[in-house]
One Martini backbone bead per residue (centre of mass of N, CA, C, O) as a GRO file, in nm:
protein
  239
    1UNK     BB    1   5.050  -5.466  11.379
    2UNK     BB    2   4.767  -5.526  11.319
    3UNK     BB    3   4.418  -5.603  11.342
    4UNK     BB    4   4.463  -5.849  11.103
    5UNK     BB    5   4.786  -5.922  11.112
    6UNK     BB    6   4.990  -5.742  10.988
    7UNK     BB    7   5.340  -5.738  10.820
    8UNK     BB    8   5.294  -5.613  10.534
    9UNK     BB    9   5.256  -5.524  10.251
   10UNK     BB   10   4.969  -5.468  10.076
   11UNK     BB   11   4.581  -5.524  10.011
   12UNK     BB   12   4.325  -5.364  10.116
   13UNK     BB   13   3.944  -5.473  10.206
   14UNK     BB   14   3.681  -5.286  10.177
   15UNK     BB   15   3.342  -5.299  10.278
   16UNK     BB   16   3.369  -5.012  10.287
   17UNK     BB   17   3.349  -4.688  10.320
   18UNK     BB   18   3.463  -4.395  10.500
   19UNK     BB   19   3.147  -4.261  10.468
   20UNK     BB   20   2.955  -4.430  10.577
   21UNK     BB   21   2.658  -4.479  10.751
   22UNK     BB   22   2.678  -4.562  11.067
   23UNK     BB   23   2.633  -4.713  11.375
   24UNK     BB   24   2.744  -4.678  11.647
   25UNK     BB   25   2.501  -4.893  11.761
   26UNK     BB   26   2.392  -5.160  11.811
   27UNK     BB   27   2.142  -5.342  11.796
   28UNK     BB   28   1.912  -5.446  12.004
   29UNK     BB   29   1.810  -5.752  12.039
   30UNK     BB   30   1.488  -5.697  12.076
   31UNK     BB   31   1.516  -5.604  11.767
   32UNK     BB   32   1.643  -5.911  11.609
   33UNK     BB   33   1.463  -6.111  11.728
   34UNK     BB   34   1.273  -6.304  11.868
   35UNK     BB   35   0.980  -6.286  12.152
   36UNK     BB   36   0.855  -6.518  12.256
   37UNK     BB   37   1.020  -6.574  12.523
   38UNK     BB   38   0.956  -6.276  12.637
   39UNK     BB   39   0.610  -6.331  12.652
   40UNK     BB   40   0.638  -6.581  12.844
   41UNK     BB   41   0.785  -6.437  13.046
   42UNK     BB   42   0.591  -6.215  13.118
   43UNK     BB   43   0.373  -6.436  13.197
   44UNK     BB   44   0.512  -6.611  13.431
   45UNK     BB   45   0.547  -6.289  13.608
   46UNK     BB   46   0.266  -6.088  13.607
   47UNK     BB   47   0.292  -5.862  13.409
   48UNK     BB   48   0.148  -5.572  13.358
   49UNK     BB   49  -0.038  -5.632  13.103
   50UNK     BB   50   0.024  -5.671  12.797
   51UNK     BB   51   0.278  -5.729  12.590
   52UNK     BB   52   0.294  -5.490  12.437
   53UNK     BB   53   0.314  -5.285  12.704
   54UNK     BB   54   0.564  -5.418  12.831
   55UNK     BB   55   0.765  -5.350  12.588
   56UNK     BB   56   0.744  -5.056  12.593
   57UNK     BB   57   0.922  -4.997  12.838
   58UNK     BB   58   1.134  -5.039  12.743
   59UNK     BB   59   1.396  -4.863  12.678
   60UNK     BB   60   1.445  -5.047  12.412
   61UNK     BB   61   1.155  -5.071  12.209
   62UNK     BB   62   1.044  -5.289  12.027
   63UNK     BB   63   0.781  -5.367  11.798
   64UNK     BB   64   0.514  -5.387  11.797
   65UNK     BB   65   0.469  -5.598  11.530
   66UNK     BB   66   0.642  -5.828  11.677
   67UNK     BB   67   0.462  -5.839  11.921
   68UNK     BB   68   0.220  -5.981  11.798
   69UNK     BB   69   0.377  -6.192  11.614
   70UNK     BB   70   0.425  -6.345  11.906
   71UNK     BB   71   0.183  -6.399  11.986
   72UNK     BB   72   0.072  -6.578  11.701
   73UNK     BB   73   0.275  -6.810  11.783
   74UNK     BB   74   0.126  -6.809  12.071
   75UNK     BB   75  -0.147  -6.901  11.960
   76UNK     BB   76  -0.082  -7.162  11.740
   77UNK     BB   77   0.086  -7.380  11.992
   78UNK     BB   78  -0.074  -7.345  12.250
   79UNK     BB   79   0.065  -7.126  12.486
   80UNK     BB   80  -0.191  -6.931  12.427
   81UNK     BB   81  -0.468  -6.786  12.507
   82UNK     BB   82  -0.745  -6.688  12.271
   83UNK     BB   83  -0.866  -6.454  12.461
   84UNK     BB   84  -0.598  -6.424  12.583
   85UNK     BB   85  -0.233  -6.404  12.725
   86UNK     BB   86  -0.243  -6.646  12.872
   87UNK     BB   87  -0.108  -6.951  12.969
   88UNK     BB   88  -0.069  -7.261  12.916
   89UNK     BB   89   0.048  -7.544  13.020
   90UNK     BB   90   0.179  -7.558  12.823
   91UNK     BB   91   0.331  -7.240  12.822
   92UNK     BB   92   0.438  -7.296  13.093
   93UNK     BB   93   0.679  -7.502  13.006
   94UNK     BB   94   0.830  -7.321  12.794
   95UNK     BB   95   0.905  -7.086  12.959
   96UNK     BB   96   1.154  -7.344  13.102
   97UNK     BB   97   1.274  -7.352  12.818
   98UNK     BB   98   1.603  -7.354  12.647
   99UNK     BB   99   1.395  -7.283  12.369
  100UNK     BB  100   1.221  -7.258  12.120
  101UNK     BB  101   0.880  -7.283  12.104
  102UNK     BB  102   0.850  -7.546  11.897
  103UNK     BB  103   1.086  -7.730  12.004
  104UNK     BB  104   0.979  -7.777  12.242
  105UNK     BB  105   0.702  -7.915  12.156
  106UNK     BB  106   0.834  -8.132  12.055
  107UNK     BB  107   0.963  -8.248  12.309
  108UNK     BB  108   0.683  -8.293  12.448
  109UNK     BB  109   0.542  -8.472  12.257
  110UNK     BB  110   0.764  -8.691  12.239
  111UNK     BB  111   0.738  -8.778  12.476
  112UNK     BB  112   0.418  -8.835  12.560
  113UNK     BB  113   0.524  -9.042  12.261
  114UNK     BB  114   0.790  -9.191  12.330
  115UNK     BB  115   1.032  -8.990  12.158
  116UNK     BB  116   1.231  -8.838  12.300
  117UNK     BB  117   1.517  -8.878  12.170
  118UNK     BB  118   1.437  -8.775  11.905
  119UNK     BB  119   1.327  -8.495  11.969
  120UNK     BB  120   1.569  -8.397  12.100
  121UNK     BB  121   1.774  -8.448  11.862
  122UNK     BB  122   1.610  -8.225  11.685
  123UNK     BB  123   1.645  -7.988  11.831
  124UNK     BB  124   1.959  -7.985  11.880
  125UNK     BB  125   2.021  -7.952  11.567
  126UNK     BB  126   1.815  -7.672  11.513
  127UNK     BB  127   2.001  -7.515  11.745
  128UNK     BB  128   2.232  -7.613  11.533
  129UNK     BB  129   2.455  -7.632  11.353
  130UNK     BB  130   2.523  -7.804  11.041
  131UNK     BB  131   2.718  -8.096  11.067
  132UNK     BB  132   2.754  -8.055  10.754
  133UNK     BB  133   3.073  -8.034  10.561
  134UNK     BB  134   3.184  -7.800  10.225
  135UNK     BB  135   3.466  -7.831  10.099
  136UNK     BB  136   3.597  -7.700   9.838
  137UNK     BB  137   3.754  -7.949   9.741
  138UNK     BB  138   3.511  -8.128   9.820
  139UNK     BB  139   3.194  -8.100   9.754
  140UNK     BB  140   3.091  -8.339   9.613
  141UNK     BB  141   3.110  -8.521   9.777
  142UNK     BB  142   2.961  -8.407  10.065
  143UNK     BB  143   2.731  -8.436   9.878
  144UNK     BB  144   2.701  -8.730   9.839
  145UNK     BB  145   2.711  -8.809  10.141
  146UNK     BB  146   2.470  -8.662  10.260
  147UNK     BB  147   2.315  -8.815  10.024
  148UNK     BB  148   2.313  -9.087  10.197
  149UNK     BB  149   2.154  -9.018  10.430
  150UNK     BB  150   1.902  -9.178  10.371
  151UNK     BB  151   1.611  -9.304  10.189
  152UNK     BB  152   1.532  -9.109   9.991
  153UNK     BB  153   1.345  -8.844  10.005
  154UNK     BB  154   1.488  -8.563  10.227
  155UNK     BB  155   1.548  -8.341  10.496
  156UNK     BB  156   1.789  -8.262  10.631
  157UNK     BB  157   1.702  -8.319  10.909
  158UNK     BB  158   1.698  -8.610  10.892
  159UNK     BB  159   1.997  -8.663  10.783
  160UNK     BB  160   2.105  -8.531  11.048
  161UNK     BB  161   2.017  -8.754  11.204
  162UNK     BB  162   2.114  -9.015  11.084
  163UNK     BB  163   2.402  -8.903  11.129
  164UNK     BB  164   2.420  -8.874  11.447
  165UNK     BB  165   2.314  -9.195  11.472
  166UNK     BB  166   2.590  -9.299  11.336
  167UNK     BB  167   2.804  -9.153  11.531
  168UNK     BB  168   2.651  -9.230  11.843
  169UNK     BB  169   2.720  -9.586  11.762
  170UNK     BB  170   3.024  -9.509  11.779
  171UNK     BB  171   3.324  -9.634  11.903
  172UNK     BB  172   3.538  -9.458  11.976
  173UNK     BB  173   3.760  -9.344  11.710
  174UNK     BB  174   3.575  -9.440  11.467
  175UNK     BB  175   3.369  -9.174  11.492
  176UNK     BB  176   3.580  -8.979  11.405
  177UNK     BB  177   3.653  -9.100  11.122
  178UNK     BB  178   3.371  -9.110  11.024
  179UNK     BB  179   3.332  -8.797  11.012
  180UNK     BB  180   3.600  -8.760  10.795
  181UNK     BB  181   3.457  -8.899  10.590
  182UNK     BB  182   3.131  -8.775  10.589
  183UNK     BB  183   3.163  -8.456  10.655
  184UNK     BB  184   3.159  -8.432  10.960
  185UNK     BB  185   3.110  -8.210  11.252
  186UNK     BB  186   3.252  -8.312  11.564
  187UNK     BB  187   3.171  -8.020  11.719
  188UNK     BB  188   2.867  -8.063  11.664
  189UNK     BB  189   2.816  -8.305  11.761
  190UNK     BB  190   2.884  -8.274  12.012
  191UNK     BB  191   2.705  -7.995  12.062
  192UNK     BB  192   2.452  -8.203  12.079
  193UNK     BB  193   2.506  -8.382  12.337
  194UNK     BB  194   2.508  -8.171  12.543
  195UNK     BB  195   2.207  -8.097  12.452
  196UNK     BB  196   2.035  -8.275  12.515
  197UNK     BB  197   2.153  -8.317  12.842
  198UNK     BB  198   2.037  -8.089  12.926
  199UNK     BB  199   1.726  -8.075  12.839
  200UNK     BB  200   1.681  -8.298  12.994
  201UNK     BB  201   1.708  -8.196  13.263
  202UNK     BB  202   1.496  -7.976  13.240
  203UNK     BB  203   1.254  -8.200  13.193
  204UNK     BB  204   1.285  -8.329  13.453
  205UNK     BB  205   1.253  -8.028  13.624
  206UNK     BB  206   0.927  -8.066  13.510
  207UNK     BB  207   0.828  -8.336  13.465
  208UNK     BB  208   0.857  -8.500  13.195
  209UNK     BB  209   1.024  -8.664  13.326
  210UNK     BB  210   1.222  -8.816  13.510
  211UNK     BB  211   1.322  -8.735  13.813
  212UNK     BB  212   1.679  -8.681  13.845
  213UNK     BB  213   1.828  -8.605  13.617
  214UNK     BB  214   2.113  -8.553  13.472
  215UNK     BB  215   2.430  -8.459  13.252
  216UNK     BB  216   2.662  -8.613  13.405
  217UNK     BB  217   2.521  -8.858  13.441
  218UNK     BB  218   2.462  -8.919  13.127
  219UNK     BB  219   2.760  -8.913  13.012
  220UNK     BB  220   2.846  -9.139  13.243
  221UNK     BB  221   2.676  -9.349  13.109
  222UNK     BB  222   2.747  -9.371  12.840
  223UNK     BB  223   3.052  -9.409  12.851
  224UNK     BB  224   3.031  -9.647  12.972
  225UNK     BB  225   2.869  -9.844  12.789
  226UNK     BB  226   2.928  -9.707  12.464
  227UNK     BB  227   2.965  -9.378  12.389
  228UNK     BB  228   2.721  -9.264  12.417
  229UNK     BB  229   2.525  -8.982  12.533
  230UNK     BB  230   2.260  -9.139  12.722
  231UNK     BB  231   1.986  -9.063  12.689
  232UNK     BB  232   1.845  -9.384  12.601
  233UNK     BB  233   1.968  -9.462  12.859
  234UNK     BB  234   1.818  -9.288  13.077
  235UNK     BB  235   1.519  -9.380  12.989
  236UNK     BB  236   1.504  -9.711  12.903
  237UNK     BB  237   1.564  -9.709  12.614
  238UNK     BB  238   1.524  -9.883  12.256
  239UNK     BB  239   1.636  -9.992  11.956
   0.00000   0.00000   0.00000
C-alpha cells in the first residue's frame, strides 16, 4: 500500500518532475505571513530597537521591506504612533487580541458603538473559511442559494453575516436542515460560534466588554436559552 493509498497498478499524476529543484525546507512562518502581529508584540514586549532591527535579530529574518510594510498598516489603523513605534492605546489592545489587527479594530470599534455581536461574527467570519459551499453537482442552486441571502447588491461578507444569524436562530435539528438546505458547511458554521465566544473572552479579559465573561459560560447560557452561540445573550443585547 502506498502513502497515497494504492491498492493496485493505475496511473499516477506527478505534479512535478523527478528533477525539480525543491527547497530541502519549508520557508519559515515569519517570511510567509503578514508581520503586523509580530511588530505590535515586540513593541508590548519594550525589545530594544526599531521593528526593522528586532526582527533582523531573529535567527531566519524576515525581509526589510516586509517589515517597515507592516509597520505602515499599524500606523494607517493608528496602532502604532506616527512620531515612533510606541503602541497607542489602540495598539496596546490589538496586541493581546488572537486575530488581526484590523479585524481585531472592527471588534474595538464595534463594541464602543454597541454592536459588539456584529463585530465580533464579522470577525470571526472573516478568520475563517466562507461558510457558503459550491458542490460541483449543484453549483447553480449553491448560487442561486448564496445570492438568496440578503436583499439588494452586497458583499459575500454580509451575505455570509445574514446566512450566520439566519442559522444562528434556528434551534434544535432544523438548523442542521436549513444549512443543508441554503448548501452552508455547518461545521465552518459551528467553528464561528467558537470563535466568537472566544474573542468574547479575550475581550472580557481586556475589559472592552464586561468583565467576568467566560466562553464555556457563554456557550452554556445560548444552549439553555435558545440554541443561539450565546454572544448576544451574555452581552444582554436584543434583537
Amino acid at each position: 500500500r502506498g502513502r497515497a493509498g494504492r491498492v493496485r497498478p493505475g496511473i499516477a499524476f506527478h505534479l512535478f518532475s523527478s528533477d525539480a529543484p525543491l527547497a530541502q525546507y519549508t520557508e519559515p512562518e515569519v517570511r510567509r505571513v503578514g508581520l503586523q502581529q509580530l511588530v505590535m508584540r515586540t513593541k508590548a514586549l519594550n525589545l530594544r530597537g526599531s521593528a526593522e532591527e528586532v526582527c533582523a535579530r531573529l535567527p531566519e529574518p524576515p525581509a526589510a521591506a516586509a517589515v517597515q510594510n507592516a509597520v505602515l498598516d499599524l500606523r494607517c489603523i493608528g496602532a502604532l504612533a506616527a512620531a515612533d513605534e510606541s503602541l497607542t492605546p489602540l495598539g496596546r489592545l490589538l496586541a493581546q487580541l488572537p486575530t488581526d489587527a484590523r479585524l481585531g479594530k472592527l471588534v474595538v470599534y464595534g463594541c464602543a458603538l454597541g454592536l459588539a455581536d456584529e463585530a465580533i461574527t464579522l470577525a470571526a467570519l472573516l478568520g475563517s473559511r466562507s461558510p457558503f459551499m459550491m458542490p460541483g453537482e449543484a453549483r447553480e442552486a449553491a448560487d442561486a442559494s448564496k445570492q438568496g441571502f440578503g436583499k439588494g447588491p452586497q458583499s459575500d461578507v454580509l451575505g455570509a453575516l445574514q446566512a450566520y444569524n439566519e442559522f444562528d436562530a434556528i434551534t434544535g435539528e432544523a438548523r442542521f436542515a436549513f444549512a443543508r438546505e441554503r448548501f452552508l458547511s455547518i461545521k465552518t458554521l459551528q467553528g464561528v460560534a467558537n470563535n466568537k465566544r472566544q474573542l468574547l473572552e479575550n475581550l472580557s479579559n481586556l475589559g472592552v466588554v464586561p468583565r467576568g465573561i467566560r466562553a464555556a459560560h457563554t456557550e452554556w447560557l445560548g444552549r439553555k436559552h435558545d440554541g443561539s452561540d450565546g454572544v448576544r445573550l451574555v452581552l444582554g443585547q436584543t434583537s
